[in-house]
C-alpha positions in Angstrom: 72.8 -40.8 -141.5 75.3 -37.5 -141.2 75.3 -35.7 -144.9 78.5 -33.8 -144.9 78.5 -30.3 -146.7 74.8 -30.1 -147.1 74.9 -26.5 -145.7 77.4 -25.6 -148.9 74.6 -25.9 -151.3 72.7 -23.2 -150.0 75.5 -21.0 -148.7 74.5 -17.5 -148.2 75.7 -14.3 -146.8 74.3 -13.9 -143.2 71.5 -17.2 -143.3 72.5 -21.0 -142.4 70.8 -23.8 -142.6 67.9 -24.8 -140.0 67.1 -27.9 -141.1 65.9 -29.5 -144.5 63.2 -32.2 -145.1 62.2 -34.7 -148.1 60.0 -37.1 -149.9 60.1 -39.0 -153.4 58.8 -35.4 -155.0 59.9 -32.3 -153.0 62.6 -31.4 -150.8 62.1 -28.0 -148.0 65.1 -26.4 -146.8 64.5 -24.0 -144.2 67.2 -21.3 -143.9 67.0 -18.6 -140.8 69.1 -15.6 -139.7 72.8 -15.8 -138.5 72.4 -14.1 -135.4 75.8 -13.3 -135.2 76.0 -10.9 -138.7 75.2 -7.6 -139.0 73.1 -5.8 -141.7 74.8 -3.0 -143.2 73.7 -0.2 -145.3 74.7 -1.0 -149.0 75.3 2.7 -149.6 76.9 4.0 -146.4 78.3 0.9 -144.8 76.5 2.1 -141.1 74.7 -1.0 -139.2 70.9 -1.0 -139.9 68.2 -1.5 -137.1 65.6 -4.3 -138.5 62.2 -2.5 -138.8 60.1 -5.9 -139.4 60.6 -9.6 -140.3 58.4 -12.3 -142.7 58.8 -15.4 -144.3 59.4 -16.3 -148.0 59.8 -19.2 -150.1 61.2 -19.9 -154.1 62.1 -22.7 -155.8 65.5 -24.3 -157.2 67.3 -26.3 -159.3 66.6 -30.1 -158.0 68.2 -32.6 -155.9 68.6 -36.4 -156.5 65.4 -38.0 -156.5 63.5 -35.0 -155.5 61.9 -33.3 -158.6 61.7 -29.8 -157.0 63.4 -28.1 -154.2 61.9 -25.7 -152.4 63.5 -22.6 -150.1 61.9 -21.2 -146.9 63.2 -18.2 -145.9 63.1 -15.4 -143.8 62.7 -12.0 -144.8 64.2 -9.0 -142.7 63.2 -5.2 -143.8 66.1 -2.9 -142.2 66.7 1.0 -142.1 69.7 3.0 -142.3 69.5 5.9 -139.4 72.4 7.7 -141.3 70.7 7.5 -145.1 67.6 7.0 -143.8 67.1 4.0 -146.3 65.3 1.4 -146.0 66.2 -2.2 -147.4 64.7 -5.9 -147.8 67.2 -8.4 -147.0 66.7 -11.9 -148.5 69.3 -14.6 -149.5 71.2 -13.7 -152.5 71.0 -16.9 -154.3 67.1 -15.8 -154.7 66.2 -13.5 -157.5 64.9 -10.4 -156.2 60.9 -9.9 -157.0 61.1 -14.0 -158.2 59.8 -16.7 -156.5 63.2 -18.5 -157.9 66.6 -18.6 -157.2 69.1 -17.0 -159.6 70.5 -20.6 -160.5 67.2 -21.8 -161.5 66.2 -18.9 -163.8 70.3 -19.2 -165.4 69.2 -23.3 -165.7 65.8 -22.1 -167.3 67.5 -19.8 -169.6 70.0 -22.0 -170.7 68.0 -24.6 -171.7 65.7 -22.1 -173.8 68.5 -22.2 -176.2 67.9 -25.6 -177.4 64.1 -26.5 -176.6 61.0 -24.9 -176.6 60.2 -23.1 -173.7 57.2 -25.2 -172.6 59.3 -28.4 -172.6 61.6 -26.6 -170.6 58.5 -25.5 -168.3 57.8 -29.5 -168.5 60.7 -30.6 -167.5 61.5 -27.7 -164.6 57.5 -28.7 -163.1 56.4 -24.9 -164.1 54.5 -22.5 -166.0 55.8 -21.9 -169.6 55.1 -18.2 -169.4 57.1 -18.4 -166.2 59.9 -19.5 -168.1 59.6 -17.0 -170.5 59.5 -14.6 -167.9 62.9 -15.5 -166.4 64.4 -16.5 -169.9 63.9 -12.6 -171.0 65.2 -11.5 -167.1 68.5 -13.7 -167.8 68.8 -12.3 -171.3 68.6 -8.9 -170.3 71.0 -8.8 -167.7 73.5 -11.0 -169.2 73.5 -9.2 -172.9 72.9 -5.4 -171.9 72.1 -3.2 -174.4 73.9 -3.2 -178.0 77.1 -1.5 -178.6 76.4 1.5 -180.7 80.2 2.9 -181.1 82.4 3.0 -183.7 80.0 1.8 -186.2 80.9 1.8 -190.0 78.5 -0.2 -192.1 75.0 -1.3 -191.3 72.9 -3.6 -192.9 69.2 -3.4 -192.8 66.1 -5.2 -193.9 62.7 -6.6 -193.5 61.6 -9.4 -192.4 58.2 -11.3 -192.1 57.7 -13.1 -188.4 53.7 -14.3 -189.4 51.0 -14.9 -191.4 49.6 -12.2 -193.1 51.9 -8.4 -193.2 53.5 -9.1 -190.0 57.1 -8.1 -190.5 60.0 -6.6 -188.2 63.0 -4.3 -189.4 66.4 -6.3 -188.8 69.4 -4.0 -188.0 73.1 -5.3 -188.0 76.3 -4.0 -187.7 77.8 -4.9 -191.2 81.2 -5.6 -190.0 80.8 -8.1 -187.3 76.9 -9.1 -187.7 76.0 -8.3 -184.5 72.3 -7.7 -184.5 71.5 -4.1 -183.0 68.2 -3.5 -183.5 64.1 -5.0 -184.0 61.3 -3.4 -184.5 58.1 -3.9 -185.6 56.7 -3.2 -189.3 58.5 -2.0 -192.3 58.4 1.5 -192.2 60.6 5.2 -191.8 59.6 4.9 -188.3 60.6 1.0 -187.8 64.5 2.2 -188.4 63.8 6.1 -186.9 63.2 4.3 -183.7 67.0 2.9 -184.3 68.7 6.2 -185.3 67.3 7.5 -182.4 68.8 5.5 -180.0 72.3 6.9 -181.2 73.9 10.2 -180.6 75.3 12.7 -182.9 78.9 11.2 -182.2 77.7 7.5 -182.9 76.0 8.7 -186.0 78.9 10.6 -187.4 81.4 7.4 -187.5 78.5 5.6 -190.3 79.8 5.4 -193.7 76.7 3.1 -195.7 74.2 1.8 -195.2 72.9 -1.4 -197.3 69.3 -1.9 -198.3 66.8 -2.8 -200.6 65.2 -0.7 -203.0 63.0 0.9 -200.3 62.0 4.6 -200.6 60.8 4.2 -196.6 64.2 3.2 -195.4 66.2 5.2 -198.3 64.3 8.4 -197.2 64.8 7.9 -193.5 68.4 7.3 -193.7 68.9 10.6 -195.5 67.1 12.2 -192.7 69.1 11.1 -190.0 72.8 10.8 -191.3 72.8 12.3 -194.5 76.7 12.2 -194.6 76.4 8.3 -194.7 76.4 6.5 -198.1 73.3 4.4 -199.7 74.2 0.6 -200.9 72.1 -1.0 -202.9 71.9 -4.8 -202.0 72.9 -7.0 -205.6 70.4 -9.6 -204.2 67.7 -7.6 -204.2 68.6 -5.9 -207.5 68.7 -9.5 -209.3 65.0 -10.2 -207.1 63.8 -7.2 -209.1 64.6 -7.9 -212.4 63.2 -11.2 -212.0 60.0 -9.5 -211.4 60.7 -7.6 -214.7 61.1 -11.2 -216.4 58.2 -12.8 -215.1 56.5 -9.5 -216.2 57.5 -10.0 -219.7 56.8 -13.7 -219.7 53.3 -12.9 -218.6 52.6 -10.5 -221.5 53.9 -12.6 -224.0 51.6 -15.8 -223.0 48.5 -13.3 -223.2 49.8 -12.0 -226.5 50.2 -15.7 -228.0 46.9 -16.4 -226.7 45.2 -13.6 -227.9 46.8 -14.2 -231.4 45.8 -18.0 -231.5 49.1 -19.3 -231.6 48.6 -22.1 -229.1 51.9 -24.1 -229.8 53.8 -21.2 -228.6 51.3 -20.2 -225.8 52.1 -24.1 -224.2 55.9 -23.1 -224.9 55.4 -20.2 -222.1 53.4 -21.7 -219.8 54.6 -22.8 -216.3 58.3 -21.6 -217.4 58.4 -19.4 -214.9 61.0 -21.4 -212.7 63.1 -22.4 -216.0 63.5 -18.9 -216.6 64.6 -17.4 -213.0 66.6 -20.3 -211.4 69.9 -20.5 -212.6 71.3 -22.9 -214.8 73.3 -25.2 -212.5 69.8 -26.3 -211.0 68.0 -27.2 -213.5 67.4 -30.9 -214.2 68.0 -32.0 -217.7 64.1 -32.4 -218.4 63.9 -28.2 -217.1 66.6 -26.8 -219.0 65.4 -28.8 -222.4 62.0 -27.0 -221.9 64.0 -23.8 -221.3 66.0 -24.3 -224.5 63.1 -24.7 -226.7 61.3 -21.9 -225.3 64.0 -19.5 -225.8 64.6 -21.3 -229.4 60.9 -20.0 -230.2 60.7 -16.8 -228.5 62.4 -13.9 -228.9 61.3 -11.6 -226.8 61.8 -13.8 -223.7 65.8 -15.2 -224.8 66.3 -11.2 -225.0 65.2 -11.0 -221.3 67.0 -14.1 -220.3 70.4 -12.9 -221.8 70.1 -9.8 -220.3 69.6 -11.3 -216.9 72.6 -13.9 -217.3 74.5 -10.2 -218.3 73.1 -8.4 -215.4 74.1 -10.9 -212.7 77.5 -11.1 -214.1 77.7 -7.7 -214.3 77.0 -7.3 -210.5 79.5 -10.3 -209.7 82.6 -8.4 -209.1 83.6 -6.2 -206.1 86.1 -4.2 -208.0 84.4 -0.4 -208.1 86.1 0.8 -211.3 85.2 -2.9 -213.3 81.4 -2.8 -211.8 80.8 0.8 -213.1 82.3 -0.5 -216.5 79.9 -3.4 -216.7 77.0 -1.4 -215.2 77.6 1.1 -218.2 77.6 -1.6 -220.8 74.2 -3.0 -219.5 72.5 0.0 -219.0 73.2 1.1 -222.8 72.1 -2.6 -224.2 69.3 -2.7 -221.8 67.6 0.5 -222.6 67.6 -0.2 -226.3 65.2 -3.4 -226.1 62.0 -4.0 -227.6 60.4 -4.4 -223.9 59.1 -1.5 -222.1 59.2 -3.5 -219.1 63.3 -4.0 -219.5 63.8 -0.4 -220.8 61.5 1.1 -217.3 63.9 -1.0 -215.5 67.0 0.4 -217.2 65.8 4.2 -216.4 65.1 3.1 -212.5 68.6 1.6 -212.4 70.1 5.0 -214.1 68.7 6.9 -210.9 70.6 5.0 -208.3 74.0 3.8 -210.2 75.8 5.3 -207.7 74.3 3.5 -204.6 74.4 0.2 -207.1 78.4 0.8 -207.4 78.8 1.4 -203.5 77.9 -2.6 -203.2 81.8 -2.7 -204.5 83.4 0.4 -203.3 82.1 -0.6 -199.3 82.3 -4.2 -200.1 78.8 -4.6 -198.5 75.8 -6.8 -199.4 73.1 -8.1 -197.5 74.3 -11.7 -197.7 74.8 -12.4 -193.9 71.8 -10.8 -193.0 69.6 -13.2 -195.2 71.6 -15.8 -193.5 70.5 -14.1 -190.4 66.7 -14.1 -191.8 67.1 -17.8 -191.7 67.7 -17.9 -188.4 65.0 -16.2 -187.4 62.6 -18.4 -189.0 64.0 -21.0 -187.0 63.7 -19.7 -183.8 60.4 -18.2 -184.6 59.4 -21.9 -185.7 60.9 -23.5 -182.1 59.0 -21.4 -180.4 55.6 -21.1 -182.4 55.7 -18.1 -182.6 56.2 -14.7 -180.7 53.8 -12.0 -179.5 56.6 -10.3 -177.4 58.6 -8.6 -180.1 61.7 -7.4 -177.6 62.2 -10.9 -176.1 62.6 -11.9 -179.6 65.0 -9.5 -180.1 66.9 -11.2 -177.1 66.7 -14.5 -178.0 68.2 -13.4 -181.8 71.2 -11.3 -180.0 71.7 -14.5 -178.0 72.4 -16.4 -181.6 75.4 -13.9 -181.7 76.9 -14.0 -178.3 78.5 -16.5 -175.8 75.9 -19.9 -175.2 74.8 -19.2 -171.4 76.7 -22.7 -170.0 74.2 -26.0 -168.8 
């Protein structure tokens, strides 16, 4: 039986096709020299002399019935008289330094995107930290390194990737959402390891910078582009004066208790929830329990009204009708009865400025907790990650082009 245009699937520059043989598992094609090319110096263009010759083999994408396809090829090492180079010549549809060809590992790669990678190792009849090998090789030459120009906002935040106080610092550029940098832990150093990736020029064109309430990352952002302004992130801000209200809740059950007055005491416990999730999701049954308890409690309907106030108050993105609002909280706020509300107030006094930004730059950290989700998930598709910079690939990948099947 003649197969037409067999030799078309493994054309390459200066090889043909020897001859090729199967069975129900593996097929071997055996490529060889074309006598009539001639090797010439990549740099110079001059014809090469061929110092020695071996033999190689590497695997690729599969055939009909035959589960794996394997290459033999020679190997030619050639030097330049004129440069006085010398090169390895091998067929460029294998990877250089792989025993794979280039389609293989793209195959490989691709299919990371939507499976684990040892089902992808299953499936492809190889090793799993193989395929994470060539996944992180594919990534790397097809994504390049991030571009740091012309940036204006940033967003930045932590981000736990394990059990225990394993956490990574997430970078992104606050106007498109690309993701520019991941490092490990959640300190000044974590984000100095970004800043210094960028040159005077780069760092010059940043206007703010959002984060949390973290002296680490406030401190080192002064350091390295102190012309840039801090945001505060209103998410954050409303997950700290939660804290404030579970803080008050829990000194009010131990003051009921102490005091005897069980009926109340029950009235606080396990209201926690109630009192932190907003209205629109509580059940009928949670928000009747809420009702009473803020019918019988004053201290803890103070809190709760000033946290409806405060999250209305940070609502808007007009600058001039946030620093109103802002005002008007800060004065009723740092007249309560609750030194726990009133220390709040003070801290909040410090930073209005970088609270207002949120409006005047129109920046919060919303699509970056967005982004946090997604790196749970991948995280959770791959059980996990010891390799903290092929994470960072497979995260910028979420942002760019899908490498096509």
């Amino acid at each position: 039986m003649k197969v037409e245009g067999f030799e078309k699937l493994f054309a390459c520059k200066g090889y043909t096709v020897a001859y090729a043989t199967t069975d129900s598992e593996i097929m071997q094609v055996n490529l060889e020299f074309d006598k009539r090319f001639n090797e010439k110096c990549p740099d110079c263009g001059t014809v090469m002399w061929q110092n020695r010759v071996g033999t190689s083999s590497a695997w690729d994408l599969p055939i009909g019935i035959a589960k794996a396809v394997v290459i033999v090829f020679e190997l030619k090492q050639c030097r330049c008289k004129k440069c006085g180079k010398s090169f390895t010549i091998r067929p460029e549809l294998v990877a250089p330094y792989q025993k794979a060809t280039k389609r293989l590992m793209l195959l490989s790669a691709a299919m990371c995107q939507y499976m684990p990678a040892d089902k992808v190792a299953q499936y492809l009849g190889v090793c799993d930290t193989t395929v994470r090998q060539w996944n992180k090789k594919i990534l790397t030459s097809l994504l390049g390194e991030p571009n740091y120009d012309n940036l204006r906002l940033l967003m930045v935040d932590e981000k736990s990737i394990g059990k225990g106080h394993s956490y990574v610092t997430v970078v992104l550029n606050g106007q498109t959402g690309d993701l520019l940098h991941l490092a490990e832990g959640k300190k000044k150093d974590s984000l100095t390891s970004f800043f210094s990736k960028l040159s005077s020029k780069q760092k010059a064109t940043i206007r703010a910078v959002c984060i949390d309430r973290s002296g680490a990352y406030s401190q080192c952002i002064k350091d390295n582009i102190p012309g840039a302004e801090i945001v505060y992130d209103k998410f954050h801000l409303v997950l700290n004066f939660n804290e404030v209200i579970d803080a008050v809740r829990r000194r009010q059950w131990n003051e009921l208790k102490q005091s005897g007055n069980k009926q109340q005491a029950e009235y606080v416990k396990g209201q926690r929830f109630n009192l932190l999730r907003n209205k629109q999701n509580n059940t009928p049954e949670q928000q009747a329990k809420l009702d009473q308890l803020l019918k019988v409690n004053a201290p803890l309907s103070e809190a709760y009204i000033l946290l409806d106030n405060f999250k209305y108050a940070l609502s808007t993105d007009n600058e001039s009708l946030l620093h109103r609002r802002l005002i008007g909280w800060l004065l009723v706020a740092g007249q309560s009865c609750r030194k726990e509300i009133v220390k709040f107030a003070d801290n909040l006094a410090k930073v209005f400025r970088q609270v207002v930004n949120s409006a005047r730059f129109k920046l919060n950290n919303g699509r970056l907790e967005g982004f946090n989700n997604k790196i749970a998930r991948v995280i959770h598709r791959a059980c996990g990650y010891r390799d903290v910079e092929y994470l960072f690939l497979n995260l910028r990948q979420l942002t760019a082009r899908a490498i096509p099947l």
